[in-house]
BAMI-16760 format. One record per atom (N, C-alpha, C, CB): residue number from 1; residue in one letter; atom name; x, y, z. Coordinates in Angstrom, 1 decimal. Glycine has a CB too. Example, Ala and Ser with C-alpha at 12.3 -4.5 7.8 and 13.67 -1.06 7.14 Angstrom:
REM residues 2
 num residuo atomo     xx     yy     zz
   1       A     N   13.2   -5.7    7.8
   1       A    CA   12.3   -4.5    7.8
   1       A     C   13.2   -3.3    7.8
   1       A    CB   11.3   -4.5    9.0
   2       S     N   12.8   -2.2    7.1
   2       S    CA   13.7   -1.1    7.1
   2       S     C   12.9    0.0    7.9
   2       S    CB   14.1   -0.6    5.7
REM end
This chain:
REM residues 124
 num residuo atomo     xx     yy     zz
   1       X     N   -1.7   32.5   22.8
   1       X    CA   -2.4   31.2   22.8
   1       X     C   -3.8   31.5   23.3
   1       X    CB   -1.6   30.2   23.6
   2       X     N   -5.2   30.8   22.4
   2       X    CA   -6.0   31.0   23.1
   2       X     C   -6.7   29.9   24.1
   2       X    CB   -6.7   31.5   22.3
   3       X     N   -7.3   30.5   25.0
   3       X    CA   -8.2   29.0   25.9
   3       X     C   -9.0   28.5   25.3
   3       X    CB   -9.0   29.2   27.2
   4       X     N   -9.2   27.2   26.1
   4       X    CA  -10.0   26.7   25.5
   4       X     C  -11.3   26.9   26.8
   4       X    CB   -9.5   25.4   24.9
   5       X     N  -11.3   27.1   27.6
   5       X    CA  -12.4   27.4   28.7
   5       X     C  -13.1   28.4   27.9
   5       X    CB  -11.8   28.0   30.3
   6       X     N  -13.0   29.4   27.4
   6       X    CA  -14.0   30.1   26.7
   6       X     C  -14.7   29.4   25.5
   6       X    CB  -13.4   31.2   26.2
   7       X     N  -13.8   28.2   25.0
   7       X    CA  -14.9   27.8   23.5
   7       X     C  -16.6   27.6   23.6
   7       X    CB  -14.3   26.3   22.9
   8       X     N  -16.7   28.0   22.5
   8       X    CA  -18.3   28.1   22.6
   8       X     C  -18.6   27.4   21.1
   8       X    CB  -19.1   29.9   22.9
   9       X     N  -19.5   26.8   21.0
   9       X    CA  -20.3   25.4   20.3
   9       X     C  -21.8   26.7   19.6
   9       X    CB  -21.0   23.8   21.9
  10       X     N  -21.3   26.2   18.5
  10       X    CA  -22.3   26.8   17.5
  10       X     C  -23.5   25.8   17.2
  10       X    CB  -21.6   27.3   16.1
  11       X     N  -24.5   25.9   18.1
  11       X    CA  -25.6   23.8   17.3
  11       X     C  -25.9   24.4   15.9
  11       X    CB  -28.0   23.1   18.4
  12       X     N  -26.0   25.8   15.2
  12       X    CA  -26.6   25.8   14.3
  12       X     C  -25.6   25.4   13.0
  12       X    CB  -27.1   27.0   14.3
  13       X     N  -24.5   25.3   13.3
  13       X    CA  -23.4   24.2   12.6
  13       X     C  -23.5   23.1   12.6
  13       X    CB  -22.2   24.2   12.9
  14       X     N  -24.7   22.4   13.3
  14       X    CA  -24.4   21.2   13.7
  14       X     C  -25.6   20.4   12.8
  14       X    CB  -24.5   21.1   15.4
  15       X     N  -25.5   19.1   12.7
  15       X    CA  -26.4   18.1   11.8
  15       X     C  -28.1   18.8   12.6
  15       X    CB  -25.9   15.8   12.1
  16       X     N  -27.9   19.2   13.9
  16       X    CA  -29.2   19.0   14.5
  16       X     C  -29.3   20.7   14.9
  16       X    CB  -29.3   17.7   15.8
  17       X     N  -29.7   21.7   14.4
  17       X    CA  -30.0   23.3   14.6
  17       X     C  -30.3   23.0   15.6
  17       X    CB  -31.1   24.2   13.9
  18       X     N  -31.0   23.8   16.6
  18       X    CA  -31.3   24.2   17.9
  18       X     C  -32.4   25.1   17.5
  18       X    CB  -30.0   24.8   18.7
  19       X     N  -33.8   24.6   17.6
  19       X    CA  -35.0   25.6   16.9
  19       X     C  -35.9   25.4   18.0
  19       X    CB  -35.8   25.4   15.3
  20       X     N  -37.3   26.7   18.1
  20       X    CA  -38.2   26.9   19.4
  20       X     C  -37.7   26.3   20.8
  20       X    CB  -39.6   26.3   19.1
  21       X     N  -38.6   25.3   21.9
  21       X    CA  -38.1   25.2   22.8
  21       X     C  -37.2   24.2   22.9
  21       X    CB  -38.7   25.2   23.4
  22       X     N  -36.3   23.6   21.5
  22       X    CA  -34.4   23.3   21.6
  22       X     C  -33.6   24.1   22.1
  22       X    CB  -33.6   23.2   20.5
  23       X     N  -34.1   25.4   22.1
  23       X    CA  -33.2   26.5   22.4
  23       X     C  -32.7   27.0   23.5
  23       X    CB  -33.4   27.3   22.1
  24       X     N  -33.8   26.5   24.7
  24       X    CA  -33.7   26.7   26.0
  24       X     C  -33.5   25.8   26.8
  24       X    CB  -34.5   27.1   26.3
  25       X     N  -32.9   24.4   26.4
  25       X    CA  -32.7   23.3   27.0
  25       X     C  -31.7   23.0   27.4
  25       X    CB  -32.8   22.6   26.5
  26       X     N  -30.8   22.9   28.3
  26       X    CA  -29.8   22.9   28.5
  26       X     C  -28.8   21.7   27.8
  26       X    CB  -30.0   23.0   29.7
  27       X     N  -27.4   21.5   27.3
  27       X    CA  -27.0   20.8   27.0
  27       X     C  -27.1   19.1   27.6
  27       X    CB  -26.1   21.4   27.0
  28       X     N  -26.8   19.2   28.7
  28       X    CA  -27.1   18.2   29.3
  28       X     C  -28.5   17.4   29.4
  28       X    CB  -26.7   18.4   30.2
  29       X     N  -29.2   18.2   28.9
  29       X    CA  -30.5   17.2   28.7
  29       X     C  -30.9   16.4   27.9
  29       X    CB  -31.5   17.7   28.7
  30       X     N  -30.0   16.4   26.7
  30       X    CA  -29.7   15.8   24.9
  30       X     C  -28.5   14.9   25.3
  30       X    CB  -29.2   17.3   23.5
  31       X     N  -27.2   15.5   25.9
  31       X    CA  -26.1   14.8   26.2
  31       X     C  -26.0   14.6   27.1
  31       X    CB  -25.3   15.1   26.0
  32       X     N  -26.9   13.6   27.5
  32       X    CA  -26.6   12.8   28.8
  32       X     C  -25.3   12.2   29.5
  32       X    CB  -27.3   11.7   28.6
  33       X     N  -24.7   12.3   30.4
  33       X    CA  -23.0   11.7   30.8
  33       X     C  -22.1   12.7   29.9
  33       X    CB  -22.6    9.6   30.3
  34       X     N  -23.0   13.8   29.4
  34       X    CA  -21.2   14.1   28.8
  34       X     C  -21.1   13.3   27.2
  34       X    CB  -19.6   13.2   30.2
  35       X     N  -22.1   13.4   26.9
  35       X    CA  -21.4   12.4   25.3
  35       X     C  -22.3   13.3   24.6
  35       X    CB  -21.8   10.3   24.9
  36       X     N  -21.5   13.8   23.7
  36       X    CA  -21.9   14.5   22.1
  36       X     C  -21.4   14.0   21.4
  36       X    CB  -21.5   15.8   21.7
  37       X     N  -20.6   13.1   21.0
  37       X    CA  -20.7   12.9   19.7
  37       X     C  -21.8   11.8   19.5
  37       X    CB  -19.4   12.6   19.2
  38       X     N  -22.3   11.2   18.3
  38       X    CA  -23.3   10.2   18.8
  38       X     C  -24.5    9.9   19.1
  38       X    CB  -23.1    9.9   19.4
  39       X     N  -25.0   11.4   19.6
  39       X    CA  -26.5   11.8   20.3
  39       X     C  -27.0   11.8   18.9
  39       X    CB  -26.7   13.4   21.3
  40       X     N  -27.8   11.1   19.1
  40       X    CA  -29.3   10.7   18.3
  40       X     C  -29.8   12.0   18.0
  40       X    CB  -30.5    9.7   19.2
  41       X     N  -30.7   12.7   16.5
  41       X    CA  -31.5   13.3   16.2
  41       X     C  -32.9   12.8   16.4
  41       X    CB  -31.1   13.6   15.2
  42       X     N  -33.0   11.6   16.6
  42       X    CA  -34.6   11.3   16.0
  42       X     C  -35.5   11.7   17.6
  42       X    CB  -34.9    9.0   15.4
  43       X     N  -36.5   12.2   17.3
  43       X    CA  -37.1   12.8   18.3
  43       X     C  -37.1   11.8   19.5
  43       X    CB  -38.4   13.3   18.0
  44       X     N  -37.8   10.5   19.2
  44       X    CA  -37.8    9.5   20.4
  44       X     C  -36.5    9.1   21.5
  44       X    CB  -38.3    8.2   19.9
  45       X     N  -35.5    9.8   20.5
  45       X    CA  -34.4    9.6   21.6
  45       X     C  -35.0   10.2   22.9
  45       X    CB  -32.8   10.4   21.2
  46       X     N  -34.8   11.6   22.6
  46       X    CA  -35.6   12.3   23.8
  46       X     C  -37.0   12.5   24.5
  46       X    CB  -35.5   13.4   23.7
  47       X     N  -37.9   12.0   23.5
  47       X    CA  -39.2   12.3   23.6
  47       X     C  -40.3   10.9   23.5
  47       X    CB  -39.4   13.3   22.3
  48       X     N  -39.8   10.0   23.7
  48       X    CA  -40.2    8.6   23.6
  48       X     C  -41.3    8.2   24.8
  48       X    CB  -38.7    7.7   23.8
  49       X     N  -41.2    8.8   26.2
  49       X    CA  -41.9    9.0   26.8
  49       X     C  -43.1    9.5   27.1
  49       X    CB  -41.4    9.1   26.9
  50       X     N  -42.8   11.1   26.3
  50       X    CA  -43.9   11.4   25.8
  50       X     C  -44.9   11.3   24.8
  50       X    CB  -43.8   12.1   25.9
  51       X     N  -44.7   10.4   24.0
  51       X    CA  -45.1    9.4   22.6
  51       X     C  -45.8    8.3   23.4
  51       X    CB  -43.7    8.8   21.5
  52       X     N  -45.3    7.7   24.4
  52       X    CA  -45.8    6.4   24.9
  52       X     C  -47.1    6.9   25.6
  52       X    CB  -44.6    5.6   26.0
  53       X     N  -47.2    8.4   26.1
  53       X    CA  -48.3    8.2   27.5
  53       X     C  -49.3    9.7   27.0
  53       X    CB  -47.3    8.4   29.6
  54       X     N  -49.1    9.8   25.6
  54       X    CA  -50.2   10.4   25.0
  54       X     C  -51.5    9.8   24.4
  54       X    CB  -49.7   10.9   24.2
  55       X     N  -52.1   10.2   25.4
  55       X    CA  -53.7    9.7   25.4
  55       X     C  -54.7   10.2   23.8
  55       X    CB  -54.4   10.7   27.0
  56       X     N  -54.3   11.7   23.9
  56       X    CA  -55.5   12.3   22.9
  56       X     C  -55.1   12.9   21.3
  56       X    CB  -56.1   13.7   23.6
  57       X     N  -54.5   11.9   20.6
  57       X    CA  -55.1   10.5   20.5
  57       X     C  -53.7   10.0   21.3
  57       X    CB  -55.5    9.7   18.8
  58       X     N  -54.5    8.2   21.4
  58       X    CA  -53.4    7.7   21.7
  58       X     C  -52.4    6.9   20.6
  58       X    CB  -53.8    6.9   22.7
  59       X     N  -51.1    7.7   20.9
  59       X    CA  -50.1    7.6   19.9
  59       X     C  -49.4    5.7   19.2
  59       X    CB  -48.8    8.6   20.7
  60       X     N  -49.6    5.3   20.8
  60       X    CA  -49.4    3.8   20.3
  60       X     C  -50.5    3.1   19.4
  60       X    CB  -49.2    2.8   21.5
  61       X     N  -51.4    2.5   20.1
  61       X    CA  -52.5    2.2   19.3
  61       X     C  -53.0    2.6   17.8
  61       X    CB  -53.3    2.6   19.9
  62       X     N  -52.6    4.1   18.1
  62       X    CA  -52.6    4.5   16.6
  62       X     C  -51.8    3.7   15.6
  62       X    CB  -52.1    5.9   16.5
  63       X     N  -51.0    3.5   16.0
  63       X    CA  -49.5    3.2   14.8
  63       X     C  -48.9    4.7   14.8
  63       X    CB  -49.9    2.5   12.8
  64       X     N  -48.8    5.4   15.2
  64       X    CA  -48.2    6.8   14.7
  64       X     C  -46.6    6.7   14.8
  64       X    CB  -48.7    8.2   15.7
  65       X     N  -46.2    7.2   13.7
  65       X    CA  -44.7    6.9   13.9
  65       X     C  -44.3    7.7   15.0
  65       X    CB  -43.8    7.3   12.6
  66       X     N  -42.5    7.4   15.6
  66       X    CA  -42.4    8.2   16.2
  66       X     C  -41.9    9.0   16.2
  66       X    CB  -42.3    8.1   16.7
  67       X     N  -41.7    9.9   15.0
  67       X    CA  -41.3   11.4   14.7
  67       X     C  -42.1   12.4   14.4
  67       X    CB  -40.4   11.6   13.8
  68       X     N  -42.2   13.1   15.8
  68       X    CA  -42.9   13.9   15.9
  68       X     C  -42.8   14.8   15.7
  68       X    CB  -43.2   13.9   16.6
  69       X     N  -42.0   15.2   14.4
  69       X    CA  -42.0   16.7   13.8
  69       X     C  -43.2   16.2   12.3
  69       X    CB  -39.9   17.3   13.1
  70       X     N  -43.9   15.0   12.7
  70       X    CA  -45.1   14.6   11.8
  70       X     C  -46.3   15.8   12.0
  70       X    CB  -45.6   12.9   12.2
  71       X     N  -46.4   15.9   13.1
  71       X    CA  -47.5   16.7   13.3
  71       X     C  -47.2   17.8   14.6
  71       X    CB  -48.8   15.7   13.7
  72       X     N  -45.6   17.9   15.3
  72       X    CA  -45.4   19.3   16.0
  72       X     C  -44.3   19.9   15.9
  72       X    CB  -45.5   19.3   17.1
  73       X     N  -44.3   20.4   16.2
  73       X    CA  -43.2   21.6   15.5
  73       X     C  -42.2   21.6   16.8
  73       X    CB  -44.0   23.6   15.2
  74       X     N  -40.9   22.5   17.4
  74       X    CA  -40.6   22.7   18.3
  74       X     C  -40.5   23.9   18.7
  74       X    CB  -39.8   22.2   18.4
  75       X     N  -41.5   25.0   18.1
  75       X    CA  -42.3   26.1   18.8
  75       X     C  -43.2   25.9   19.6
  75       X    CB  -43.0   26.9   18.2
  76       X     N  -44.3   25.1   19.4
  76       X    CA  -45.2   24.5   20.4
  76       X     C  -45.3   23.0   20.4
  76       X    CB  -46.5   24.9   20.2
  77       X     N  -45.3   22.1   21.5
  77       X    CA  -45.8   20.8   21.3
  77       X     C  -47.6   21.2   21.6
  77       X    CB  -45.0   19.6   22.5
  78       X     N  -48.2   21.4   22.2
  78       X    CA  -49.8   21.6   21.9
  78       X     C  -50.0   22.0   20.8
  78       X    CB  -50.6   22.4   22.8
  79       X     N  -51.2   21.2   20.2
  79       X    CA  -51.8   22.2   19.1
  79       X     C  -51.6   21.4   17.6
  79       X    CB  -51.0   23.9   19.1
  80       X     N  -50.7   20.1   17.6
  80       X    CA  -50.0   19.6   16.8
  80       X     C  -51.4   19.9   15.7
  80       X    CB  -49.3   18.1   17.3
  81       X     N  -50.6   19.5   14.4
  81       X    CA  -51.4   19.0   13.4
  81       X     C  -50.8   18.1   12.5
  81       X    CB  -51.9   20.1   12.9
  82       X     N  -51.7   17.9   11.7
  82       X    CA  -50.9   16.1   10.4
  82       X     C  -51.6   16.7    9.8
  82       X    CB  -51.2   13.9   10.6
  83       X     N  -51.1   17.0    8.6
  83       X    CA  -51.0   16.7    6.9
  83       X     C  -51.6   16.2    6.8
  83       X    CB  -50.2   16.1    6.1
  84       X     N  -53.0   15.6    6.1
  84       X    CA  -53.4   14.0    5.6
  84       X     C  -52.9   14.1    4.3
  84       X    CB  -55.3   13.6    5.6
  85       X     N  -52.9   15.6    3.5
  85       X    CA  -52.6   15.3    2.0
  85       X     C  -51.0   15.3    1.3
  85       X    CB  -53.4   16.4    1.3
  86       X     N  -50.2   15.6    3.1
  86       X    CA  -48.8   15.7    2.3
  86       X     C  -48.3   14.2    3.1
  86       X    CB  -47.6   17.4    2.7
  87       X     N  -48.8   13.8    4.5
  87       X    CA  -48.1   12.6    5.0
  87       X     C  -48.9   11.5    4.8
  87       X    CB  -47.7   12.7    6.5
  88       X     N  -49.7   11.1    4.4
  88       X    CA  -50.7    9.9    3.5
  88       X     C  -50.5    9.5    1.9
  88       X    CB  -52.2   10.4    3.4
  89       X     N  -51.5    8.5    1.8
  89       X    CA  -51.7    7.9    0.4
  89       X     C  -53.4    8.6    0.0
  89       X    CB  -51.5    5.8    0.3
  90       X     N  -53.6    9.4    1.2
  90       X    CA  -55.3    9.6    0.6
  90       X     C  -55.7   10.8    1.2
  90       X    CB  -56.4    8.3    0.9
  91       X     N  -55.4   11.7   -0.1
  91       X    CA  -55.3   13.0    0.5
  91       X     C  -56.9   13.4    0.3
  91       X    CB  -54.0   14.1   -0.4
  92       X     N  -57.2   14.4    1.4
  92       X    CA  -58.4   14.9    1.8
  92       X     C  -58.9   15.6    0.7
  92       X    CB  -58.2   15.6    3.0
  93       X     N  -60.0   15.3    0.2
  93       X    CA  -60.2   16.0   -1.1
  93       X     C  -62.0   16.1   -0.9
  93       X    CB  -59.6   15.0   -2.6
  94       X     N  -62.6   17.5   -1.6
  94       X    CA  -63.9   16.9   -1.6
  94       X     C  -64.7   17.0    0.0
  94       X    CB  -63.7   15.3   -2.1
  95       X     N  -65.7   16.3    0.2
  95       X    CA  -66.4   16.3    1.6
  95       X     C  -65.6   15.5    2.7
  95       X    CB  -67.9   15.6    1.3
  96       X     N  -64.6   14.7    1.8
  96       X    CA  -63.9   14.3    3.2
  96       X     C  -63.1   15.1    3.4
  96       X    CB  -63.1   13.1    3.3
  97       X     N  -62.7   16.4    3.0
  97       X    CA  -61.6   17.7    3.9
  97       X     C  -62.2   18.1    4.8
  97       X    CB  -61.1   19.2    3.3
  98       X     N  -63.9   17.7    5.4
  98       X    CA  -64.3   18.7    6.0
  98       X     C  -64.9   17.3    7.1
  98       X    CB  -65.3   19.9    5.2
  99       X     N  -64.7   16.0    6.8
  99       X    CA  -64.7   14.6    7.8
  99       X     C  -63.4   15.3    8.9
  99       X    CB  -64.1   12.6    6.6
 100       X     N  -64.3   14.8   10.2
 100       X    CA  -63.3   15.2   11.7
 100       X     C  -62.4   13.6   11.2
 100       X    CB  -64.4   15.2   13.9
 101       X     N  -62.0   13.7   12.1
 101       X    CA  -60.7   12.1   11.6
 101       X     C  -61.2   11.2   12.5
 101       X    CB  -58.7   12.1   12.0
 102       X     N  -62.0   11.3   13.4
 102       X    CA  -62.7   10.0   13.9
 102       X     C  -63.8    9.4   12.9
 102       X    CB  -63.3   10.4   15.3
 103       X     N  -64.2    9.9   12.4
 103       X    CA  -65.4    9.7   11.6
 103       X     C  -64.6    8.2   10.3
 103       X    CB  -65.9   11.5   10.6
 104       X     N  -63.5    8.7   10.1
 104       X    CA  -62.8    7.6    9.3
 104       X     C  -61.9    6.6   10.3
 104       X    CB  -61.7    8.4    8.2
 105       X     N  -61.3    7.2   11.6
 105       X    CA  -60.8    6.3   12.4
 105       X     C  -61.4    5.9   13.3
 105       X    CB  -59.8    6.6   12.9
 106       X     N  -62.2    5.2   13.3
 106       X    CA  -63.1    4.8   14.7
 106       X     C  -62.4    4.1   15.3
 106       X    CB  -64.4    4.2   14.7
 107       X     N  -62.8    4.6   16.6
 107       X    CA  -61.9    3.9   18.1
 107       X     C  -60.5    4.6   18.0
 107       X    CB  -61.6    1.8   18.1
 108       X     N  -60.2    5.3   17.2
 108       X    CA  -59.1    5.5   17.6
 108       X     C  -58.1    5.1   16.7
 108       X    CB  -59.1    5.2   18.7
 109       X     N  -58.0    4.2   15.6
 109       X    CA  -57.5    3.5   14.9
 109       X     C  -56.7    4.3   13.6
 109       X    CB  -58.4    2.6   14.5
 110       X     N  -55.7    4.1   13.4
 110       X    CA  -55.1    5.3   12.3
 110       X     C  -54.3    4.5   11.3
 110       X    CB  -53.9    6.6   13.1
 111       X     N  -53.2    3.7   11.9
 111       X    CA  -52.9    2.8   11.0
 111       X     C  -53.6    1.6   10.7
 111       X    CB  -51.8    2.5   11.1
 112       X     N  -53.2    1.4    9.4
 112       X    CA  -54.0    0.3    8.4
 112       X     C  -55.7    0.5    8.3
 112       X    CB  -53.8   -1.2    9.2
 113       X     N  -56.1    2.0    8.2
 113       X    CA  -57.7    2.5    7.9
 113       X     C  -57.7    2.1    6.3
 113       X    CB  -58.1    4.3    8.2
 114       X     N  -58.8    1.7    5.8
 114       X    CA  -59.0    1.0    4.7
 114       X     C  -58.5    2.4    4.0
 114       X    CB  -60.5    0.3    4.3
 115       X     N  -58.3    2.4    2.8
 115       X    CA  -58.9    3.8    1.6
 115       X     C  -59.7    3.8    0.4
 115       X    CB  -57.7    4.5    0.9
 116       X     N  -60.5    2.2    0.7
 116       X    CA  -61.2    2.1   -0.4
 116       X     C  -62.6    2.3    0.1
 116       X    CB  -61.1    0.8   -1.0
 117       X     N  -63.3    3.0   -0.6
 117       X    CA  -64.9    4.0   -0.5
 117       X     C  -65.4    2.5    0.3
 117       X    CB  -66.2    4.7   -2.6
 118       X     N  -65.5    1.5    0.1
 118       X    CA  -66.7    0.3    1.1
 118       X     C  -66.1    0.4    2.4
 118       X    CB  -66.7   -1.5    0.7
 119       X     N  -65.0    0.6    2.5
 119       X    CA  -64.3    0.8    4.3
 119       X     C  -65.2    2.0    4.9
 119       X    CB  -62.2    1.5    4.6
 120       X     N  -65.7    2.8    4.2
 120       X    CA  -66.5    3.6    5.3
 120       X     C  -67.9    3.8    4.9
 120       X    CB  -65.8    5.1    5.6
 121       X     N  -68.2    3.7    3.7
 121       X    CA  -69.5    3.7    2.5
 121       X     C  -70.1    2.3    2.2
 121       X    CB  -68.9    4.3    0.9
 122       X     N  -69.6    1.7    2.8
 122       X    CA  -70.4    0.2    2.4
 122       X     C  -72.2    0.1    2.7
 122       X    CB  -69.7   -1.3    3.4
 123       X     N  -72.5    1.1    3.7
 123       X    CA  -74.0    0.7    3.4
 123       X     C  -74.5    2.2    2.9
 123       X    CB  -75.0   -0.1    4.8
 124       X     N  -73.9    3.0    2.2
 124       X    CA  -74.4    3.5    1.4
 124       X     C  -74.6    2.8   -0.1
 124       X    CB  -73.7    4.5    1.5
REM end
């Protein structure tokens, strides 16, 4: 008969892999009280915090959703980056691939930016 004190949990069988720094987290930091079954994949289960009190940019204000595999990976959280041409309706083409994203978001603004040429060209 074997024990069960030795069983060991494969996450890469699991709906949710275990990739970059998932890998070094202890169980209990995802399964809070002891509950696995049930634990939420979506990043803000765990990471909701750090979505709320990010300043540069700031993630609320923005409208940024909150799944943050939008723009980071879980090799690095610094350094993120966003798609404009795979996660938008108005992909960077032309002299705007080379527009910083404030230049189109002023103040800071991300959701609901016009995408019609007079939202940013009107007194041209």
């Amino acid at each position: 008969m074997e024990s069960w004190q030795n069983a060991k949990f494969d996450h890469a069988l699991a709906r949710f892999p275990l990739t970059g720094a998932h890998v070094g987290v202890s169980c209990a930091q995802c399964h809070a009280n002891g509950r696995y079954t049930g634990t939420s994949a979506q990043c803000s289960s765990c990471h909701l915090g750090s979505f709320q009190k990010a300043t540069n940019p700031n993630h609320v204000t923005a409208g940024f959703p909150q799944d943050c595999a939008a723009c980071h990976t879980t090799a690095r959280w610094q350094g993120a980056a966003f798609d404009h041409n795979t996660r938008t309706k108005f992909p960077l083409t032309g002299a705007h691939a080379q527009t910083t994203c404030t230049q189109c978001h002023a103040g800071g603004t991300y959701s609901g930016t016009s995408s019609q040429c007079q939202g940013c060209h009107l007194d041209d």
